[in-house]
MIMI-374117 format. One record per residue: residue in one letter; x, y, z of N, C-alpha, C in turn. Coordinates in steps of 0.05 Angstrom, whole numbers, plus 5000, padded with zeros to 4 digits. Example, Ala and Ser with C-alpha at 12.3 -4.5 7.8 and 13.67 -1.06 7.14 Angstrom:
BEGIN
A526448865156524649105156526449345156S525749555142527349795143525850015157
//
This chain:
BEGIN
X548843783915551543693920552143433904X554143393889555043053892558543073901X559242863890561142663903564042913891X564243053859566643153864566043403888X564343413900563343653923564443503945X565543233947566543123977569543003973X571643073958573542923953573742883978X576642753983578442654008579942794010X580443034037581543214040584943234042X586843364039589443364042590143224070X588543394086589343364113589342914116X585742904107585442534119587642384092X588842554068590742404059593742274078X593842544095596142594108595542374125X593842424140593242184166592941974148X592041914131592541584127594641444116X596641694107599441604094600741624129X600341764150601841784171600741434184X599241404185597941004193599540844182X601040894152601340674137603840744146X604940874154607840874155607940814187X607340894212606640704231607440474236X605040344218604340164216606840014211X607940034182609539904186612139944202X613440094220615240154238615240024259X611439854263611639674278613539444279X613939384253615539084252617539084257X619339254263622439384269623039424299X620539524310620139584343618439734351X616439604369614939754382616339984403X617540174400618440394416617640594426X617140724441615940914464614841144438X616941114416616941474404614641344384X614641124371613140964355609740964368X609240814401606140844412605641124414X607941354417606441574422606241764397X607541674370605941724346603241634345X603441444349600041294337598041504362X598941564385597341634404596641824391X598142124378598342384361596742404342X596942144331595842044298592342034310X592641924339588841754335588242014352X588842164368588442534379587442584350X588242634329588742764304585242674294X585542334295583242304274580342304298X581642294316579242434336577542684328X578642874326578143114320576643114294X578443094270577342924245574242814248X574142654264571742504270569742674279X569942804288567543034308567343204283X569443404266569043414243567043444227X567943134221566143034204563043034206X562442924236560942894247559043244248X559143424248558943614249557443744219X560443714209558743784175555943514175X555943384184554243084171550243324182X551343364205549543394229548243724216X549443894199548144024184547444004165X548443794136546543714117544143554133X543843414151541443384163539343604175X540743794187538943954195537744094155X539644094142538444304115535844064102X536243844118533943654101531443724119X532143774132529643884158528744134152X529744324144529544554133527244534114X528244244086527544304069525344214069X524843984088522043864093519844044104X521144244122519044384129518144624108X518944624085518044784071515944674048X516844414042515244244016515244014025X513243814054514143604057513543424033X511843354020512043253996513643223977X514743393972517343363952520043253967X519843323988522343194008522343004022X519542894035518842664046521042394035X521042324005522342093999525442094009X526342294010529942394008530942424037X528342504049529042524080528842214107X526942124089527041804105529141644095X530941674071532241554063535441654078X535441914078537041994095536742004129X535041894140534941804172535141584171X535441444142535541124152539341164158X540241264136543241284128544341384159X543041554175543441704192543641454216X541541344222540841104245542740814235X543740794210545140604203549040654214X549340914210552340984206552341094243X550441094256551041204282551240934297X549540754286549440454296552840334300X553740304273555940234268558140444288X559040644281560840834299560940844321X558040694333557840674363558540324363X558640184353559039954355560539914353X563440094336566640064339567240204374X566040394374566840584392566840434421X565040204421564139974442566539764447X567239714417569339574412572239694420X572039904424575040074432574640074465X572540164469572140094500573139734508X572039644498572439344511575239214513X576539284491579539264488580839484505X580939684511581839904530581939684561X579039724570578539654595579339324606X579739104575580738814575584338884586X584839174568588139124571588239294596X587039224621587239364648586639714646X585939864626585740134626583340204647X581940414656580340514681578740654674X575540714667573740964680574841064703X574641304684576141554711573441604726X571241594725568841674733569141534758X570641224763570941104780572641164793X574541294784577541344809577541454830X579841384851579941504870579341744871X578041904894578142184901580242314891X580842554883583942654886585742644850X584342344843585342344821585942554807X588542584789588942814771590042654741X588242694718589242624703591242804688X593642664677596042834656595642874631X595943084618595243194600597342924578X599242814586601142644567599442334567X597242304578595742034596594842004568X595041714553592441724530589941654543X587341734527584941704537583541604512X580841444516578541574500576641614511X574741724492571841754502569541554494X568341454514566141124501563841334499X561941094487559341204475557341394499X557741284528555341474548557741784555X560441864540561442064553563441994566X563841814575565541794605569241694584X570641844601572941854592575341584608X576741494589577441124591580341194590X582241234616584941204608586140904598X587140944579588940774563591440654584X592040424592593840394613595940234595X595640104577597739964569597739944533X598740124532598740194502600140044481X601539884496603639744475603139404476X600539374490600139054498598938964464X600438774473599838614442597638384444X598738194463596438024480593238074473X593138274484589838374492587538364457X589738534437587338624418586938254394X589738214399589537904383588037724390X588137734420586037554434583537634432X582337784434579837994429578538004394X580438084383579138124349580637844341X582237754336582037444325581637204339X582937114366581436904379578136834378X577337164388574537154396572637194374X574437314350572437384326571437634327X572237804349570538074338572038244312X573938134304575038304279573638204256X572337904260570737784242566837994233X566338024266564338234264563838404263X567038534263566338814246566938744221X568338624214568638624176565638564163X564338364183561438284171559638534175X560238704192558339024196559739124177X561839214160563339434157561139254128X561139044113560638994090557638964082X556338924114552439004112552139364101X553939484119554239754113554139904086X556539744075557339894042555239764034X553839554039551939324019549939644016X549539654039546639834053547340194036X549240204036549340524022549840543996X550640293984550140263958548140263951X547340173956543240033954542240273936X543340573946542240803933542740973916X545240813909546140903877546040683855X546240733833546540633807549240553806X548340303793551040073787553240283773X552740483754554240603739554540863753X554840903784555041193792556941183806X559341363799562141383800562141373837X559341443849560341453877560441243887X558641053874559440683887561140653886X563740733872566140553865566740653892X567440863899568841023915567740973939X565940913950564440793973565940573983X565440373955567040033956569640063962X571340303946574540343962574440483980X572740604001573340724031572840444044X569840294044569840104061571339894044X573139784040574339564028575539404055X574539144053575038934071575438704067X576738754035577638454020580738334029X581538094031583538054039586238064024X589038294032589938254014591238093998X593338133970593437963958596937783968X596937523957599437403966601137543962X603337513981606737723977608737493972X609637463956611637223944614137243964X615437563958617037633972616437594007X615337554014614437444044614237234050X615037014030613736724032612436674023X610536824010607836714001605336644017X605036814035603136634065601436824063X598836714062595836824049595037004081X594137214085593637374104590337434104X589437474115585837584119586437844124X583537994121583838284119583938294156X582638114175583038164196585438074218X587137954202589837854204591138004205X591838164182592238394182593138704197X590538684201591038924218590938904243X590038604251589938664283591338474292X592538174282594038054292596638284308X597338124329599838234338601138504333X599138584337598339004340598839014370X600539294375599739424402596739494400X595639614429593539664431593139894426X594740134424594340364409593840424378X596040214362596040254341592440194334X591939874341589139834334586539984345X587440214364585540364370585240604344X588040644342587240774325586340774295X587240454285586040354262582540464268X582040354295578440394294577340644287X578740834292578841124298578241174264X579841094256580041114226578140994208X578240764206575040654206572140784205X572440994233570141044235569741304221X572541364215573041704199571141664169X573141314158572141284131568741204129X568441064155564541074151562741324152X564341564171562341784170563941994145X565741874128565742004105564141944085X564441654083561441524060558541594070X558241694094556241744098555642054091X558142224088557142534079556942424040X557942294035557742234003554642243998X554041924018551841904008549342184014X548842174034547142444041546642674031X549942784017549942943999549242903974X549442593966547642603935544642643942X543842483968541742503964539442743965X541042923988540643263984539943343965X543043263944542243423914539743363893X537643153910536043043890533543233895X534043413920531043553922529943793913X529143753889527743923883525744173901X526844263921525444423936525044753922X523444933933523845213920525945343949X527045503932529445633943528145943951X529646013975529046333980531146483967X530946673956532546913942532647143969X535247183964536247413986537747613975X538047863988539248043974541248253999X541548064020543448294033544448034058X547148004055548747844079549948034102X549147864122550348004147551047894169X553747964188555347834201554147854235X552147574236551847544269552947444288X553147564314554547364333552247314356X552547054363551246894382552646834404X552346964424554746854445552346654457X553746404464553746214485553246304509X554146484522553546634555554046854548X553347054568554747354570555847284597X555847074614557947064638559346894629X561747004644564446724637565546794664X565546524675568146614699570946564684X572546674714575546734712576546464707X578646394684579446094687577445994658X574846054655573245944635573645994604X572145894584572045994559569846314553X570346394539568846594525567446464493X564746294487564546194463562346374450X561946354422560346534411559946384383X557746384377557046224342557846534323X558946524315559146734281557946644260X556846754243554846614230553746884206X554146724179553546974161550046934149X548747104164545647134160544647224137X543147094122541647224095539547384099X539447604084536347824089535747874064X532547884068531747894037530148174050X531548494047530648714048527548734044X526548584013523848734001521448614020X522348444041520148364058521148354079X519648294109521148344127519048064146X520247854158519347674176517347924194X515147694194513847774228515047604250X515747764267516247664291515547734315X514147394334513147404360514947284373X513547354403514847224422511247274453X511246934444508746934456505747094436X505247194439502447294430502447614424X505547734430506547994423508148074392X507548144380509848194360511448374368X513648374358515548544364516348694340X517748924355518249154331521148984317X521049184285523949024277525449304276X528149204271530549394266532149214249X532249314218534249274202534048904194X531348814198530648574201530948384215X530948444243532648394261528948544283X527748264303526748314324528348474352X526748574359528248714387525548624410X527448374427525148364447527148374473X525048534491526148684516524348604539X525248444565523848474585525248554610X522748614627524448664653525648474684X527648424683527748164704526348354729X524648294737522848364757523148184783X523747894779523647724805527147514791X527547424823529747284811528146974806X529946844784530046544779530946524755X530546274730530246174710527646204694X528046324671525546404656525846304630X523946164627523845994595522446274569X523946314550520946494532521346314503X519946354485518546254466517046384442X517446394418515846484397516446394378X515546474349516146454320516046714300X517546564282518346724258515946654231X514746824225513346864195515046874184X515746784153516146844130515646724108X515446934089514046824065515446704045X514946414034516646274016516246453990X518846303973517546363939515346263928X513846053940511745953934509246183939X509446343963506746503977506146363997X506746254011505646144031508146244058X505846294084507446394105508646144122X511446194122512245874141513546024171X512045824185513245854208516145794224X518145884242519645834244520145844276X519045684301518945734322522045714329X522145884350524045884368523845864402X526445814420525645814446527945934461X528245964484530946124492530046044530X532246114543531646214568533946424575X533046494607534946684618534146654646X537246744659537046814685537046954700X535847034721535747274738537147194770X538447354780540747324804539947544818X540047634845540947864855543547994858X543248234855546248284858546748194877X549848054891550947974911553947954920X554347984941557247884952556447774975X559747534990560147324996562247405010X561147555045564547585054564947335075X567247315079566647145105569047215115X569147205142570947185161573646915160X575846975145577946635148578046555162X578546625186579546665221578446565234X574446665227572746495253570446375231X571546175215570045945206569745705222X566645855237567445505258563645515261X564045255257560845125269561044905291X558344945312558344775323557044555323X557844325337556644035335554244045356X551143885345549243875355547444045347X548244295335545244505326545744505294X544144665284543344815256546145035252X547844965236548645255236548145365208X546645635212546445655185548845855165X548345815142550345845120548445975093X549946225091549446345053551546365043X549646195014551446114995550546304973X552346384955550846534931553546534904X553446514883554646504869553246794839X554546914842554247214825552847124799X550747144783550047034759549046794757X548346604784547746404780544446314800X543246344790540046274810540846064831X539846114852540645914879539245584866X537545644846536445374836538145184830X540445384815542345184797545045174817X544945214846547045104854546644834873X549044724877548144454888551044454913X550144504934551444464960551944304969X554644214985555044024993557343965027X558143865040559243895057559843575068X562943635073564443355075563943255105X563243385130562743255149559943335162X558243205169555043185167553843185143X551043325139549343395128549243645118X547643735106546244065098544444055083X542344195098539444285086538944475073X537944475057536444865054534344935064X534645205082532745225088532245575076X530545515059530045885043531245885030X532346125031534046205014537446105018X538145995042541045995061539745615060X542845555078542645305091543745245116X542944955131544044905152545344685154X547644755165549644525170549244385196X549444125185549643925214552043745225X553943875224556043675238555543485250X558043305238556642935252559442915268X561643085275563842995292565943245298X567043295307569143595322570643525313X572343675300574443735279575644065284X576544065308576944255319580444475294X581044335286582744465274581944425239X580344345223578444445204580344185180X580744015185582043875172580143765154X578143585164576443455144572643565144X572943765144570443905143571044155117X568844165095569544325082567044345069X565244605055562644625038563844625010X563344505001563444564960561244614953X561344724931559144904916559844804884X557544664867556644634834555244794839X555944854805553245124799552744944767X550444974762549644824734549645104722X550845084696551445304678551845234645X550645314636551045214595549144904595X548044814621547544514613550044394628X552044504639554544364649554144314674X555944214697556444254724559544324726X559444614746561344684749563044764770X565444674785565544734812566444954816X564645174838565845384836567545444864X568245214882570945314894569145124921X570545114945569745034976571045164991X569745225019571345315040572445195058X573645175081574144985098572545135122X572444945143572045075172572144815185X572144945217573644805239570644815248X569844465278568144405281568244405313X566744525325567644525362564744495378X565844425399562944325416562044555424X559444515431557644825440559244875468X560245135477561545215501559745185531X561145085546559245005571558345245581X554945225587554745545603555445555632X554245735649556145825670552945845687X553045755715550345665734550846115752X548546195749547846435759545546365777X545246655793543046635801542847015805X540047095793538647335784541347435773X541947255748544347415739547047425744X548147365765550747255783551847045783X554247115785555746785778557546745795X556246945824557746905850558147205859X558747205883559347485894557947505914X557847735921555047875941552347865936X551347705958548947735952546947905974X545048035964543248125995541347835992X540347816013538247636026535447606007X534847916011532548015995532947875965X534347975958535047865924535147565918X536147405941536747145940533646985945X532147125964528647065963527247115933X528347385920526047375902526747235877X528847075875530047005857528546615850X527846465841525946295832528046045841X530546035817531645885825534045935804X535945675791538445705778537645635752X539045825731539445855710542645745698X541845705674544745635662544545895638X546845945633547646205617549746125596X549546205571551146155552552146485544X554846605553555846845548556746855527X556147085510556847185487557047005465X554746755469553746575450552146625428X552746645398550446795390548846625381X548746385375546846195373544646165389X541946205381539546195404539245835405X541045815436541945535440541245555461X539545395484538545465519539145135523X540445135555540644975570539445005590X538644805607536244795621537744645648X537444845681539144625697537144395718X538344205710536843945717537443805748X539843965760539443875796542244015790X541744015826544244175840543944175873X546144155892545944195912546544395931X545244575944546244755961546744785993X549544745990551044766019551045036033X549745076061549545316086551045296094X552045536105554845476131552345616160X552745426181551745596200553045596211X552545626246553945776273555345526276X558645636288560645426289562145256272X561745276237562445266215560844986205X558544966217556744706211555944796187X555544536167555744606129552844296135X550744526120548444276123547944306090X547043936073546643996046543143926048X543244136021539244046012539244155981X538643845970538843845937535343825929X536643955905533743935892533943825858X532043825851531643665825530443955803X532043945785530244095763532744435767X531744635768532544885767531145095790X528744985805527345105819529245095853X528445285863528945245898526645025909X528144895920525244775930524944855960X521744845980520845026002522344956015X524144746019525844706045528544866050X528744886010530945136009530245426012X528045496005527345776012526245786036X525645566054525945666086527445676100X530145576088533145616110533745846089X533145946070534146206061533846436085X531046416087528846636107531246636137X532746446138533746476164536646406169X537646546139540246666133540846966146X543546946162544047186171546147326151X547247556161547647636145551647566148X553147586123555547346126556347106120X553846946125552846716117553346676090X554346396087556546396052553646086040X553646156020552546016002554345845981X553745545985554545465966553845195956X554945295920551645015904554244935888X553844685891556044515866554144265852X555044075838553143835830551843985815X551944115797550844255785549944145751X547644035741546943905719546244135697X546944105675544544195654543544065633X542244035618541843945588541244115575X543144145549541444335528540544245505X540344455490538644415463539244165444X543044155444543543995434543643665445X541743655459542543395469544243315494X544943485501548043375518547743395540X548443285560547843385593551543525602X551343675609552843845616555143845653X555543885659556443905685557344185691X556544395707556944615712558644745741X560744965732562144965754561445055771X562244975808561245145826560545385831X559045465843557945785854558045795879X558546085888558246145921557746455912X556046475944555246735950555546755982X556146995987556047206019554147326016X553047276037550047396044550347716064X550147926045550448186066548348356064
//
């Protein structure tokens, strides 16, 4: 490659004639239609920038390529290009720091921080800082902020002194007489310009310039730009240096059109992505190819490896490619991959009777079609939740009887992403009080006989399906005898105690039974109060 292989494309002509005109429209009025050009303009050299960034990030990988085939011959070309590489990422992150600090000085927000609920607008400016995290822009037209910032404070002074270590530093590797230095020296140029008569005559700095009494958009996007023209001198340079390696080349004799999809699942709402990619085959030989310690058969030069998902989870596999250079020598070419295994599944649930209770486990399956239970991550807005197995259990920390602030969400990690795949709601209610029996009864007729062989009182939870037991902890039972005399004898616990099963023995028959004060505690903690019982003794 050299330098007429990198002109300056139509498109970054356009964007930099669209800045200069901007730019100056500033002096006339900062107007709504004017910040949300520049906003359009720095969207624009965003993109540009990733771009760039992109092509840069494959002449790197082809120096990696080339090293692995002759490190000797490429060794010199390739440390010279990781220096270029660790130099120009330094800098781009050091503007990119610089756009952050001025954003977040002129009151703008990490959304990472915002309220719950937040929705950002697609019309909202943003950027993105160096860890990812996305920075709404709040006051785009403050002038205040970037003057105070790059000329009070001098940081426009420290980048002009980085922007000129930089060109010092990528020159370094060309010849005084090589048409690409000049062209380097006019992308980074940071000389001040020259006097304007017609203006007065009043001498300006290159950082005067552009950042005095700038909105804060415009100078964001100056940076934006900036950083377009550093990772352009940096494909210049790289590419000369590319062109210096004498490496041996493979000869091919048949192109062919691959696709790589990114997933074979996509949910509803998602992208569908896929690499296209035109593959070289050199017919008269054919790669060996493993995977693990197996070779695999080929088709049309092209491995075919097949397994069976036998168990569910995440499965890593792994092998390499033989092939033989023009030199004769076999080079290796490892590769790695994974995949996932799911059961088939569905997820019905009932809308109607989404309800858990407070005090137990309730348990809950979660499953998401295509996705290993590994990679989901559960969650629930009132209590806790465990996993237990394969399912989980919910612990409500308060009754929310009409389902307002109780709800499960579900991430599923997918591509390396996190992704939400939806929540349910449900309502939260106390465990239902059971009901005091005795051999089963919860009042009525009793024979005598039955009332002897019976131990003592139970508490009953009807048509509960939770294996939930309450346990009754005292109660007292009132006799009626001759002349409507009502004598009491309480006991402690659930048992009859002998004093009660000897005025049982000499119950006649008619004789009304009756137990109130009736305690329980159950599983969940709670002590209970249970409603009266009576029985007729016939």
């Amino acid at each position: 490659m050299s330098a007429k292989n990198c002109p300056e494309s139509t498109r970054q002509k356009m964007i930099n004639m669209m800045y200069l005109v901007l730019t100056a429209m500033l002096a006339l009025n900062v107007a709504s239609e004017v910040l949300e050009s520049f906003r359009i303009v720095d969207a624009s050299l965003v993109q540009t920038l990733n771009n760039v960034n992109r092509k840069n990030e494959q002449i790197y990988s082809s120096f990696d390529v080339a090293y692995q085939l002759n490190p000797n011959k490429v060794k010199e070309w390739k440390d010279k290009s990781d220096q270029v590489k660790e130099k120009t990422r330094e800098l781009v992150t050091e503007i990119t720091n610089l756009k952050e600090k001025l954003v977040l000085a002129s009151g703008g927000m990490a959304l990472k921080n915002a309220e719950p609920g937040f929705i950002l607008s697609p019309e909202e400016p943003v950027m993105v800082n160096v860890q990812g995290d996305t920075i709404l822009i709040k006051k785009e037209d403050d002038l205040n902020t970037p003057s105070e910032i790059m000329i009070n404070k001098k940081s426009a002074a420290d980048l002009k002194n980085s922007i000129i270590e930089y060109r010092e530093f990528l020159a370094s590797f060309l010849d005084d007489d090589s048409p690409m230095k000049e062209n380097i020296i006019k992308q980074l140029d940071t000389s001040d310009p020259k006097m304007n008569l017609k203006e007065g005559g009043e001498k300006k700095s290159w950082e005067i310039l552009h950042f005095e009494s700038k909105p804060l958009i415009a100078v964001i996007t100056l940076l934006s730009k900036i950083q377009i023209d550093i990772q352009n001198a940096e494909t210049n340079i790289i590419s000369t240096l590319y062109s210096q390696i004498d490496a041996a080349s493979f000869k091919f004799n048949k192109l062919g059109a691959r696709i790589l999809p990114k997933s074979t699942y996509v949910l509803e709402g998602d992208q569908f992505e896929a690499e296209i990619y035109l593959a070289a085959e050199d017919t008269t030989q054919e790669p060996e190819i493993f995977v693990g310690n197996t070779k695999l058969s080929m088709k049309e030069g092209m491995g075919i490896y097949r397994v069976t998902a036998s168990e569910v989870g995440t499965f890593q596999w792994s092998g390499k490619i033989n092939f033989k250079n023009p030199e004769g020598n076999i080079v290796p070419y490892p590769f790695k991959g994974e995949y996932q295994v799911g059961k088939p599944s569905v997820t019905i649930s009932p809308t109607k009777m989404n309800v858990f209770y407070l005090g137990i486990p309730n348990p809950v399956k979660v499953s998401v079609p295509g996705v290993a239970s590994e990679n989901l991550e559960v969650s629930v807005s009132n209590g806790r939740i465990e996993k237990s197995g394969s399912d989980y259990l919910v612990y409500p920390s308060k009754v929310d009887v009409l389902g307002k602030n109780t709800s499960i969400s579900v991430m599923a990690t997918m591509n390396g992403e996190k992704r939400s795949m939806g929540s349910m709601v449900f309502r939260v209610k106390e465990v239902p009080t059971p009901i005091a029996t005795i051999g089963g009864k919860n009042g009525g007729n009793l024979r005598k006989e039955e009332l002897m062989a019976e131990e003592g009182i139970f508490a009953d939870l009807k048509d509960f399906d939770f294996d939930l037991k309450f346990r009754v902890t005292q109660f007292d039972i009132n006799l009626s005898g001759a002349g409507g005399y009502e004598r009491k004898y309480t006991a402690t616990g659930n048992k009859f105690s002998a004093e009660q099963k000897s005025q049982f023995s000499k119950l006649a028959q008619g004789s009304l039974i009756y137990i109130d004060n009736i305690m329980a505690k159950g599983d969940d903690n709670t002590d209970r109060p249970l409603a009266p019982i009576s029985f007729k003794i016939r």
